[in-house]
Every structure is written in structure tokens, then in C-alpha cells.
ROVEXKOL-677122 format. One record per residue (C-alpha): z, y, x negated; residue number from 1; residue in three letters. Coordinates in nm, 4 decimals, padded with zeros to 6 digits. Layout:
// ROVEXKOL-677122
+----------+----------+----------+-----+-----+
!       pz !       py !       px !   n ! res !
+----------+----------+----------+-----+-----+
!        Z !        Y !        X ! NUM ! ALA !
...
+----------+----------+----------+-----+-----+
// end
This chain:
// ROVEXKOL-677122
+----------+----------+----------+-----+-----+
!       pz !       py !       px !   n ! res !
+----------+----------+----------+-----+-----+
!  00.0000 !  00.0000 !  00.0000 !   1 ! UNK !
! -00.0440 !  00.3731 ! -00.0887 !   2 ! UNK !
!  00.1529 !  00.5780 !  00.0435 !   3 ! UNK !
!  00.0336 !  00.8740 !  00.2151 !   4 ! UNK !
!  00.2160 !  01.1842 !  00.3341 !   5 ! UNK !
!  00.0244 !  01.1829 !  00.6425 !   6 ! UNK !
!  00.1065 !  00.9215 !  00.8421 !   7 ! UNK !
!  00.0860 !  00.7518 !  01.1656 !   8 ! UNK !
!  00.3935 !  00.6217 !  01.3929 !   9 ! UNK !
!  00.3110 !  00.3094 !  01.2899 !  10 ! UNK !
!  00.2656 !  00.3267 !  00.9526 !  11 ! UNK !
!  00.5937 !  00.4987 !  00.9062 !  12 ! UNK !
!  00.7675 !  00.2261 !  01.1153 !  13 ! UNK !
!  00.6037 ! -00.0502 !  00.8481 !  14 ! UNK !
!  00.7683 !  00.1934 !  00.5840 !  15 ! UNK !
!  01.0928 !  00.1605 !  00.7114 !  16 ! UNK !
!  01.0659 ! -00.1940 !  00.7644 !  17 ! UNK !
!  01.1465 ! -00.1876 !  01.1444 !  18 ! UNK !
!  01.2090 ! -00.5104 !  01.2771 !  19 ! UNK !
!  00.9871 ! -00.6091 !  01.5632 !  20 ! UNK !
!  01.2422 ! -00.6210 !  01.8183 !  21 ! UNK !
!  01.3370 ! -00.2169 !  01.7587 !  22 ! UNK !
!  00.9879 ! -00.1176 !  01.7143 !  23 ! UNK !
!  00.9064 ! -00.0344 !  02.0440 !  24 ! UNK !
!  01.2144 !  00.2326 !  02.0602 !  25 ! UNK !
!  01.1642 !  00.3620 !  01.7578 !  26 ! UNK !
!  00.8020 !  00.4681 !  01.8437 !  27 ! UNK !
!  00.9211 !  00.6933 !  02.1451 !  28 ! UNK !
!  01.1362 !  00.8309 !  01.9163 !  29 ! UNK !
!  00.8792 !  00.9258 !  01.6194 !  30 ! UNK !
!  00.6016 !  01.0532 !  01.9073 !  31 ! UNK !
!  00.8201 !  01.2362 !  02.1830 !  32 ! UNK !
!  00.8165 !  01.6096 !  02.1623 !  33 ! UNK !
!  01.1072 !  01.6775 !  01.9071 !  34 ! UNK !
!  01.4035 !  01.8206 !  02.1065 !  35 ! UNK !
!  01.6086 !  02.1368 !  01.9840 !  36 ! UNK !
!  01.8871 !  01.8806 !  01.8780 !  37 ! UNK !
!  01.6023 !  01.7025 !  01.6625 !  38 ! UNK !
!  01.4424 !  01.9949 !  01.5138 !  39 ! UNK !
!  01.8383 !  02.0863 !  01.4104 !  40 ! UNK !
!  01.8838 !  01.7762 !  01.2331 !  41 ! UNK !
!  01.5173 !  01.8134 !  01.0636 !  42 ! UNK !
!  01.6288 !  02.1476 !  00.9147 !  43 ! UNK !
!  01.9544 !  01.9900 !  00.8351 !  44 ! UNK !
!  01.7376 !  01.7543 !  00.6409 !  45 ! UNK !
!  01.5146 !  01.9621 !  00.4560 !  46 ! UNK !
!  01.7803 !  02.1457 !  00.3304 !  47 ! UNK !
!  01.9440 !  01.8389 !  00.1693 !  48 ! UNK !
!  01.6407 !  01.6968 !  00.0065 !  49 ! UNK !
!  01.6948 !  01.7434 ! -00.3321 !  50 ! UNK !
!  02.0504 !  01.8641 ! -00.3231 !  51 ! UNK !
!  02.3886 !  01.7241 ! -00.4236 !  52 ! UNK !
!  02.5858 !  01.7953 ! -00.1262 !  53 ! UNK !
!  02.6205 !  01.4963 !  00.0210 !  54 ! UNK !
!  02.9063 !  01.6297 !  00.3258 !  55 ! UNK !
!  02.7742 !  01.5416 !  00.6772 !  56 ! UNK !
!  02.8557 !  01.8648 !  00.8466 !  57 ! UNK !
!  02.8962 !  01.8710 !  01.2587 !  58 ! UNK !
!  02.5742 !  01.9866 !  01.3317 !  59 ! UNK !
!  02.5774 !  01.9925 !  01.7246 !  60 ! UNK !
!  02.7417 !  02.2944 !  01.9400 !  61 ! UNK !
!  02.8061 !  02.3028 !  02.2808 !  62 ! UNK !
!  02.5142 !  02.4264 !  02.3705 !  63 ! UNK !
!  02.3061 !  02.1821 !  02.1687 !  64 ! UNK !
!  02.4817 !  01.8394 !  02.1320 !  65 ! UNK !
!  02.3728 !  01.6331 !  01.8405 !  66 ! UNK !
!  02.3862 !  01.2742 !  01.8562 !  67 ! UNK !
!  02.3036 !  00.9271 !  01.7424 !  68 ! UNK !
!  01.9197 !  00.9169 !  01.8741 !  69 ! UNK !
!  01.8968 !  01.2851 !  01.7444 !  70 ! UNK !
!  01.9386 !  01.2097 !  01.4033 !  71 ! UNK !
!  01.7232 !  00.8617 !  01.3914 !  72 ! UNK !
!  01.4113 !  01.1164 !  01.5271 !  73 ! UNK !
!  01.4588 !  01.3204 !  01.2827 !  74 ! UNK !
!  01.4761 !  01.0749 !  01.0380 !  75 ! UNK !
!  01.1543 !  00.8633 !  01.1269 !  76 ! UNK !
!  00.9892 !  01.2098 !  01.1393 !  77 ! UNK !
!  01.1129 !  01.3247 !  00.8193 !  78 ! UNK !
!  00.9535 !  01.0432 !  00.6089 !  79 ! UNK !
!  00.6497 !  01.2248 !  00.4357 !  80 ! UNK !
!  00.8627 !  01.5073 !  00.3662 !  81 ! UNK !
!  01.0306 !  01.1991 !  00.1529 !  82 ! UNK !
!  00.7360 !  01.0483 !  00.0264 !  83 ! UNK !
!  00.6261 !  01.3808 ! -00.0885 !  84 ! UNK !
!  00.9477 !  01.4658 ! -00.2684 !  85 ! UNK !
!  00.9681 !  01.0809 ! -00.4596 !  86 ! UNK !
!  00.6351 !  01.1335 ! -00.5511 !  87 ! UNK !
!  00.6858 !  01.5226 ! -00.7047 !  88 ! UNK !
!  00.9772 !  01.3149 ! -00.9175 !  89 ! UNK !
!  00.6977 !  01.0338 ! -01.0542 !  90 ! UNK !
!  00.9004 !  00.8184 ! -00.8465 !  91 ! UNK !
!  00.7389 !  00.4135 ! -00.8350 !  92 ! UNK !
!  00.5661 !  00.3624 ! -00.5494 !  93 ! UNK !
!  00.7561 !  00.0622 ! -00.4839 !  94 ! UNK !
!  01.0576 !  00.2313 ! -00.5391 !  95 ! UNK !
!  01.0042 !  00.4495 ! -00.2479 !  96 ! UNK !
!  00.9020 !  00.1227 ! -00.0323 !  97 ! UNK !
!  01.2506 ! -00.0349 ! -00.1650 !  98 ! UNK !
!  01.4655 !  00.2616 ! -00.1003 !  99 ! UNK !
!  01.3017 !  00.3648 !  00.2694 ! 100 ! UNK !
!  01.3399 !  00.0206 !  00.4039 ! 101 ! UNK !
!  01.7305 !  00.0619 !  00.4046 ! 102 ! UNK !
!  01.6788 !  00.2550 !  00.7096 ! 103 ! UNK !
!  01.5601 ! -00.0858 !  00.8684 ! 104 ! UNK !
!  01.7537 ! -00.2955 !  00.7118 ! 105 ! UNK !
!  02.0177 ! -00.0973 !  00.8982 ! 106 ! UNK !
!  01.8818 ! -00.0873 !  01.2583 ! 107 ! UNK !
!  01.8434 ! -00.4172 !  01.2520 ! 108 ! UNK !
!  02.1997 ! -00.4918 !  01.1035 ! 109 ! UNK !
!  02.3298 ! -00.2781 !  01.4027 ! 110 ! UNK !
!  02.1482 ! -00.4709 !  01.6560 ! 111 ! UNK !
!  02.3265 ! -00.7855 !  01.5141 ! 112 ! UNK !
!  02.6502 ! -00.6164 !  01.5956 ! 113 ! UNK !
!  02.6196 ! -00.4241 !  01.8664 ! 114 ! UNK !
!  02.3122 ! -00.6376 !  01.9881 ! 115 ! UNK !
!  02.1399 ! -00.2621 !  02.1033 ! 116 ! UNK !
!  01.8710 ! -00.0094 !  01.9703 ! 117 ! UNK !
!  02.0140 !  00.2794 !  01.7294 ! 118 ! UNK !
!  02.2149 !  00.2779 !  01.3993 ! 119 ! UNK !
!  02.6131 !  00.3687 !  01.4063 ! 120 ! UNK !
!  02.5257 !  00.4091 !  00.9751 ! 121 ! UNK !
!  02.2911 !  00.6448 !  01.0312 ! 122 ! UNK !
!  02.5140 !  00.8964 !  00.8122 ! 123 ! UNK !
!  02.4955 !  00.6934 !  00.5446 ! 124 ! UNK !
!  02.0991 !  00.7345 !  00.5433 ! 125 ! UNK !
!  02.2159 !  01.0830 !  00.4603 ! 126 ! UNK !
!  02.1414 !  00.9593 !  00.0877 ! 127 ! UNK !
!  01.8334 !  00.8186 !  00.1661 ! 128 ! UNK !
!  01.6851 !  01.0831 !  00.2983 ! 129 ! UNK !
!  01.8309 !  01.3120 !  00.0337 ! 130 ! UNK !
!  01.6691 !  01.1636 ! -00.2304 ! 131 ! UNK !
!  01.9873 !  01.0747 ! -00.3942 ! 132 ! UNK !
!  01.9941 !  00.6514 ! -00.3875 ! 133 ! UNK !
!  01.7407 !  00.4368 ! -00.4898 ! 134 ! UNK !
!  01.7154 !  00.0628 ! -00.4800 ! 135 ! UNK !
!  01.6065 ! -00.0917 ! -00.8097 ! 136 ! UNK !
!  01.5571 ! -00.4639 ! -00.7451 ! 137 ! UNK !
!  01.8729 ! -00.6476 ! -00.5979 ! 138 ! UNK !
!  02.1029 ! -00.3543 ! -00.5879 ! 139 ! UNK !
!  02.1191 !  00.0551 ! -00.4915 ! 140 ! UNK !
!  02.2497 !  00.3768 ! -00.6915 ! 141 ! UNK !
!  02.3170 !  00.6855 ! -00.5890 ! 142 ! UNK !
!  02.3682 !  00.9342 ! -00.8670 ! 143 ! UNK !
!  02.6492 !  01.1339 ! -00.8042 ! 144 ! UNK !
!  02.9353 !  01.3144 ! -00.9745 ! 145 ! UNK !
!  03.2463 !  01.1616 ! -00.8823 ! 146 ! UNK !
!  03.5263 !  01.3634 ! -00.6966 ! 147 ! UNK !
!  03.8288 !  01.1524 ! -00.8262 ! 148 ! UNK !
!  03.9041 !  01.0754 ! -01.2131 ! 149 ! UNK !
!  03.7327 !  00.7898 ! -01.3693 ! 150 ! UNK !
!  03.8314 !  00.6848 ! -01.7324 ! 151 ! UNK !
!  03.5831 !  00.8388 ! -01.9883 ! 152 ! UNK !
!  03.3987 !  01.0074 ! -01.7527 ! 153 ! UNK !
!  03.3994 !  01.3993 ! -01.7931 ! 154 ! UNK !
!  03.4739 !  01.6813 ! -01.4923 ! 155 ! UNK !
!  03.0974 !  01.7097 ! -01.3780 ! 156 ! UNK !
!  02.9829 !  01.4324 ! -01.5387 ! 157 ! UNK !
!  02.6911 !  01.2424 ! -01.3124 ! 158 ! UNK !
!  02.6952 !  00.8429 ! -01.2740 ! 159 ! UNK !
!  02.5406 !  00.5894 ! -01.0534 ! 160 ! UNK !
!  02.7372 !  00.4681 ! -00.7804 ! 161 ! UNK !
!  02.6216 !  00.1043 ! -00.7465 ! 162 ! UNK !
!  02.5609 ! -00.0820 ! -00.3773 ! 163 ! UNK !
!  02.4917 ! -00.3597 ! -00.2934 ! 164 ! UNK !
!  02.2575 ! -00.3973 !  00.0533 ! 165 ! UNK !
!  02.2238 ! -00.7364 !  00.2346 ! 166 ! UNK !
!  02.0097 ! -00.9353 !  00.1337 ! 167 ! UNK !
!  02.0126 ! -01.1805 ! -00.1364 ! 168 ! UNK !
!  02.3213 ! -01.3205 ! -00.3624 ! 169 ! UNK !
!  02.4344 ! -01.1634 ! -00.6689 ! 170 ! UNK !
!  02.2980 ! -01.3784 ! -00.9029 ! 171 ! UNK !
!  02.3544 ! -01.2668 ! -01.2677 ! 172 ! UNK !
!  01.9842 ! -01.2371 ! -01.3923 ! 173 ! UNK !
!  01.9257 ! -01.0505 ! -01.0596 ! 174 ! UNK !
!  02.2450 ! -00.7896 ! -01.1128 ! 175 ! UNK !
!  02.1360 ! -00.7577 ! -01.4668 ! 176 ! UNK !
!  01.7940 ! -00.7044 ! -01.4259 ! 177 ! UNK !
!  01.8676 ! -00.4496 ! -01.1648 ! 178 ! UNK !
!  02.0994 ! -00.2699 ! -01.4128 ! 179 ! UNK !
!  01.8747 ! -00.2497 ! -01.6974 ! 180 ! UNK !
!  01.6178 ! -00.0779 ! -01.4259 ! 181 ! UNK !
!  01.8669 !  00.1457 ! -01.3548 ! 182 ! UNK !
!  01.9465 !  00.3774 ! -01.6716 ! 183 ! UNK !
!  01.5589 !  00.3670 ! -01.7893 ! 184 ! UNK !
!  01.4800 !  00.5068 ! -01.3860 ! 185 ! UNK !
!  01.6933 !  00.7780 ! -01.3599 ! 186 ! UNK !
!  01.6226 !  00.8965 ! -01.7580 ! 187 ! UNK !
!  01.2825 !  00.9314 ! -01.6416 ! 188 ! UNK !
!  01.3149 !  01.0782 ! -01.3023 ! 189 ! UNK !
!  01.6103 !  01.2734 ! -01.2975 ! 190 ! UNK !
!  01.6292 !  01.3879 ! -01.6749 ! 191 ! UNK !
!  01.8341 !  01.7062 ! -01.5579 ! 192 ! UNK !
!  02.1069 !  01.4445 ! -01.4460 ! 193 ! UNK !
!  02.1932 !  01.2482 ! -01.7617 ! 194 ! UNK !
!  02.3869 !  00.9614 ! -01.6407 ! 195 ! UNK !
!  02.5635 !  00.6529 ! -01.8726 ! 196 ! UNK !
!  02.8146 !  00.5135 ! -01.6252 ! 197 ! UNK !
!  02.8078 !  00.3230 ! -01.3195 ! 198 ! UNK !
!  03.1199 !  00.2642 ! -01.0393 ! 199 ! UNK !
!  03.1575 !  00.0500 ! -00.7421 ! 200 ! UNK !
!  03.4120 !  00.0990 ! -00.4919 ! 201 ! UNK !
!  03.4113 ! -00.2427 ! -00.2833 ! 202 ! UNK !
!  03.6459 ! -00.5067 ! -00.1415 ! 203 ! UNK !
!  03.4359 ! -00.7355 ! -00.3897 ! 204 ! UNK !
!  03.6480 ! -00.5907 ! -00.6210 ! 205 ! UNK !
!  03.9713 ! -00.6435 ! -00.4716 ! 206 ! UNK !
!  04.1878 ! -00.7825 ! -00.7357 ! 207 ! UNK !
!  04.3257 ! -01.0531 ! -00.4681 ! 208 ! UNK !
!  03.9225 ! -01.1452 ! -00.4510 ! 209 ! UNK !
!  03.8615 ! -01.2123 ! -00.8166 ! 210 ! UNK !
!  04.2142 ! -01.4470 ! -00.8058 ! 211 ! UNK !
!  04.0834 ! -01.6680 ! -00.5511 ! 212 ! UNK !
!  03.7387 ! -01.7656 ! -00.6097 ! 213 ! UNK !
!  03.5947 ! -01.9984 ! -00.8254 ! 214 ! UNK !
!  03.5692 ! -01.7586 ! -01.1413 ! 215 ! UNK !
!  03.2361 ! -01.9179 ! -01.2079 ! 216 ! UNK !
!  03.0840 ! -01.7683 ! -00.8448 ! 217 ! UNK !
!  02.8376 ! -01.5222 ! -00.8681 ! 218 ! UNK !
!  03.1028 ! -01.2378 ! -00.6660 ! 219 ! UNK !
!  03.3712 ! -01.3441 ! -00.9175 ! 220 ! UNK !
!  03.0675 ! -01.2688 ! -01.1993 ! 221 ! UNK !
!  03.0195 ! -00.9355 ! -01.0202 ! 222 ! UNK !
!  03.3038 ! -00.8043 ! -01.0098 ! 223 ! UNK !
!  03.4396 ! -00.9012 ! -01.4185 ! 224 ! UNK !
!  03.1150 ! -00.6417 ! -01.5290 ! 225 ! UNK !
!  03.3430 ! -00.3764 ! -01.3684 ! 226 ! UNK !
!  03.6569 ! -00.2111 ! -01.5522 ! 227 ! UNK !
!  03.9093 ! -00.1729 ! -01.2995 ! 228 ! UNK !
!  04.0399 !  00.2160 ! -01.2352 ! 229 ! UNK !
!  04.2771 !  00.3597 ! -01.0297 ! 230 ! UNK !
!  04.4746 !  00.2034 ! -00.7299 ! 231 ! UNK !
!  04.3142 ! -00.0442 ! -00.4438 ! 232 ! UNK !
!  04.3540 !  00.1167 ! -00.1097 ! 233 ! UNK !
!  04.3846 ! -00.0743 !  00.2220 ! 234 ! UNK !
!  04.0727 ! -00.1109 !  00.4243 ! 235 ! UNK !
!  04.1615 ! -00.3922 !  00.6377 ! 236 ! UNK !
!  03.8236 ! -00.4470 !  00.8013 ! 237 ! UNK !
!  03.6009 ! -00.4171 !  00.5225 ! 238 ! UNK !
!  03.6207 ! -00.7824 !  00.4280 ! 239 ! UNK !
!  03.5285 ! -00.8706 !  00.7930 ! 240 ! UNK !
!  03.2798 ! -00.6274 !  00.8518 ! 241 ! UNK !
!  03.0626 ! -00.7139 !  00.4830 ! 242 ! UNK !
!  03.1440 ! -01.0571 !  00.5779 ! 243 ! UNK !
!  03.0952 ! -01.1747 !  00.9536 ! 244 ! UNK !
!  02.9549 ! -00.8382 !  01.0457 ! 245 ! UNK !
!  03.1532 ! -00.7623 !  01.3136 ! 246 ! UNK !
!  03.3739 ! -00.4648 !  01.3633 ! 247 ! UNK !
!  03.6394 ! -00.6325 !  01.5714 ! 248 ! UNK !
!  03.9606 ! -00.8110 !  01.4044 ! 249 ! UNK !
!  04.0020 ! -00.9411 !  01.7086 ! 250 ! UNK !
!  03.9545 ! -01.3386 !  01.7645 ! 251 ! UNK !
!  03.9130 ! -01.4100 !  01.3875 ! 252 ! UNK !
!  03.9878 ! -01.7390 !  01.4566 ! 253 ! UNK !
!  03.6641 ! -01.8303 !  01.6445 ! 254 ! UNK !
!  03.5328 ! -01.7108 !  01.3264 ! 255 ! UNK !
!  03.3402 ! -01.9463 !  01.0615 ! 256 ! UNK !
!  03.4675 ! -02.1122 !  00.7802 ! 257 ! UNK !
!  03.1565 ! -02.2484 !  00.6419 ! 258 ! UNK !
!  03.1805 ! -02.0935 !  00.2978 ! 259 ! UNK !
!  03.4343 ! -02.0556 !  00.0418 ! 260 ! UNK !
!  03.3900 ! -01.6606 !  00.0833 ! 261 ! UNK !
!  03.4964 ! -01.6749 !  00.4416 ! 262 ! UNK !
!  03.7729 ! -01.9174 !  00.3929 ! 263 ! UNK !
!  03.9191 ! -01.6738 !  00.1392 ! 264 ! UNK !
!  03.8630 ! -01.3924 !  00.3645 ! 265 ! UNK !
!  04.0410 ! -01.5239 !  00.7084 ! 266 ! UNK !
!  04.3071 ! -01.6918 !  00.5070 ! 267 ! UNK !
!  04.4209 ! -01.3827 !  00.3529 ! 268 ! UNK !
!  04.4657 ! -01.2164 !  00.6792 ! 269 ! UNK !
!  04.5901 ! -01.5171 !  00.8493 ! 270 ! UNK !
!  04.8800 ! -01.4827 !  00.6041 ! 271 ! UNK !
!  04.9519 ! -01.1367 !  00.6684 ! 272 ! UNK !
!  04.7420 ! -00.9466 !  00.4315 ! 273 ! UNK !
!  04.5267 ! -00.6947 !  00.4036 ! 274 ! UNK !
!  04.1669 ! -00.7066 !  00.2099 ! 275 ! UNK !
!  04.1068 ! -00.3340 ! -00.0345 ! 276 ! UNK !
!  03.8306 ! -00.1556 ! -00.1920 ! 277 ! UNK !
!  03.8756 ! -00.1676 ! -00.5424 ! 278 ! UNK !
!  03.7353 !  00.0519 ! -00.8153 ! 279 ! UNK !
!  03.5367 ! -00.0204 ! -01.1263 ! 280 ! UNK !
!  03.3143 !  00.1186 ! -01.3964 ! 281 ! UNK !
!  03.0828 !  00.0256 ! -01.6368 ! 282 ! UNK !
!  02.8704 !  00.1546 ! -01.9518 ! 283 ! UNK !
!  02.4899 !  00.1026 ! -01.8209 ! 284 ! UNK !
!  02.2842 ! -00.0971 ! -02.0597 ! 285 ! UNK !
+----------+----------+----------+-----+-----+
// end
């Protein structure tokens, strides 16, 4: 494919990768007349592309409420202004492919657990359509400066924040592959924003995690590239969420057990616990 910054609604649905069963939605949203609420978040939009701010101001009034289907028409609208802007950068064609198809990667997780049309991450995208994450083979950065203190990593200093989107294990030639991508990208792309460290904030690096899996897993090989920092925090639902994908801790035991990874999760909670994000950095290659 070449990508084109003129496009039709169906060619920017195959962009972002819009599963067949949301299709049909997502084309009256890309080719009905764009409401004032739309045409809010668009400008909202332009004025992020490019930027660092990444804070997801309230953008509706009274007047002019702004909502979940207002900021997915924006979005699927505001895809050649992307294109345009990756391409400006030198940006891999199949970079941009990669990076644009988290938008229906999500829709179509949010269907699985809501089992309707829309996106309740659709603030996330935020990044996407900022032009501040990129996927680079199994795993996504978004270059960023962080707000709390990591060790050896200066006040303004900008690093890669590592995610990891469904799809795939984290096998180690795949997570080291990606890695090695990753410096050599963003030296070439985003010179201005010399980066030499990457973090992950994730219950796969809960410390309870890496003490309860076989240490020869690929998670358990994940999470040992990563030099712990600062304090775990509680996030109780994150492990069920990544996991199960459902929102509700509710009826846990109806989930499955199939895998050691879901074993460890339930079991944890059964016995009273609570899962954490953890934090950890690492020296790209």
C-alpha cells in the first residue's frame, strides 16, 4: 500500500484496521456532516499533532457536549492530517500502518468487553494521533519526558515509554528485535528528542509477578530487562482487565484457569491481594 493523504472512507477504515463487524458504524461516522462537537475535537487535534502535551483537557461545554462518538469522528477524519505529518518526519510507511491500526485494535477490543460499537480508550489514541507513539514490531513507544524521578535520567530528559498492545507473546527475539528498532527510529526521526532510556509501568512488572512464574516464561523474561524504580502502587483491576479483559471483579470465579498466567492472577486475589503496576527502566541498545 501507499499511503495517500487523500483518502476515501474506506480506505481509511483498512488503515485503521477496522474489524468487519464495526465497519459499518464507523463509516457513518467518517461521512456524516461533522457536528460542532466534532469539528471541536478536530481542532483539539490539530493542535496536538506534533506537541508534547499529552493532558486530555474537557473539551465539551454546556452548550456543546463532547462525547465518546465525537471524538472517534474526529479521529477517523483526522487520519491524512496523520499520514501527512509521519511522512514530513521520513516516518516508514509501515510504521504508520503499525502505529494507526491501534485505533482498531482498540474498537474491536471494546466490542469484546462491552460487546457494542465505540472505544471507552479512545483517550489513549490521544498519542496516536499526536504523533507521539509508534509501534516498532511487537511492542509501542511513546517518547516522552517523564513527570516523576527515574534513576539516571535527567529533569527534561526524553525516553521511550514502552507498551505492549495485544497481540502476540513476548518472545525474547521478538522484544529484542523491537528494541533495537527502537533507538535507531527515533535517532532518525525525532533527532531534536535524543532519547537513551526506556520505562514501563505495568502489572507485568509487579514484583509478586516475577516471584511466581516460571522464571524461564517469556513475562518473567520481560520483566528481568527492566531495573525496578520507585514504589508499586495498587491497581487492583489491572491484572484482570490485561488478562480476561473484563472490567468487572465481580464473579472471578467463573473465570478461566487455563494458563499458568491466569492461575497466578485469580489466586492472588483469591487470597486477599491486590495485583500493582510496577516501574522499570532500561539503557536502549
Amino acid at each position: 500500500m501507499t499511503l495517500r493523504t487523500a483518502l476515501s472512507p474506506e480506505q481509511t477504515l483498512d488503515i485503521l484496521d477496522i474489524a468487519p463487524e464495526d465497519r459499518a458504524e464507523c463509516l457513518e461516522l467518517i461521512t456524516a456532516p461533522a457536528s460542532p462537537a466534532v469539528e471541536r475535537v478536530l481542532d483539539h487535534l490539530a493542535a496536538r499533532l506534533g506537541s508534547a502535551d499529552d493532558s486530555n483537557p474537557e473539551l465539551g461545554t454546556a452548550e456543546v457536549p463532547v462525547g465518546e462518538m465525537d471524538w472517534l469522528g474526529a479521529m477517523v477524519r483526522f487520519v491524512p492530517e496523520v499520514i501527512a505529518w509521519h511522512q514530513g518526519r521520513g516516518i516508514p510507511e509501515e510504521t504508520t500502518l503499525a502505529t494507526l491500526a491501534d485505533f482498531g485494535r482498540n474498537m474491536a477490543i471494546n466490542r469484546r468487553v462491552h460487546n457494542r460499537f465505540g472505544m471507552d480508550t479512545y483517550k489513549w489514541l490521544n498519542h496516536v494521533f499526536s504523533g507521539r507513539i509508534y509501534q516498532l514490531g511487537r511492542l509501542q513507544y511513546l517518547i516522552h519526558q517523564p513527570t516523576a524521578p527515574i534513576p539516571g535520567v535527567a529533569d527534561g530528559e526524553w525516553i521511550l515509554g514502552v507498551h505492549i498492545p495485544e497481540g502476540g507473546g513476548l518472545g525474547a527475539e521478538a522484544v529484542n528485535d523491537s528494541l533495537a528498532q527502537a533507538g535507531a527510529f527515533f535517532a532518525a526521526h525525532f533527532p531534536e528528542k535524543p532519547v537513551r532510556t526506556a520505562n514501563c509501568e505495568s502489572w507485568l512488572l509487579d514484583p509478586y509477578l516475577a516471584g511466581h512464574l516460571d522464571p524461564a516464561s517469556n513475562i518473567a523474561k520481560f520483566a528481568a530487562l527492566f531495573t525496578p524504580y520507585g514504589e508499586p502502587r495498587n491497581e487492583p483491576t489491572d491484572a484482570v482487565y490485561f488478562t480476561f479483559r473484563t472490567r468487572s471483579m465481580d464473579n472471578l470465579a467463573a473465570l478461566p484457569r487455563a494458563t499458568a498466567l491466569q492461575q497466578v492472577v485469580l489466586e492472588r486475589i483469591d487470597a486477599g491481594g491486590a495485583w500493582q503496576l510496577g516501574f522499570g527502566s532500561l539503557q536502549l541498545p
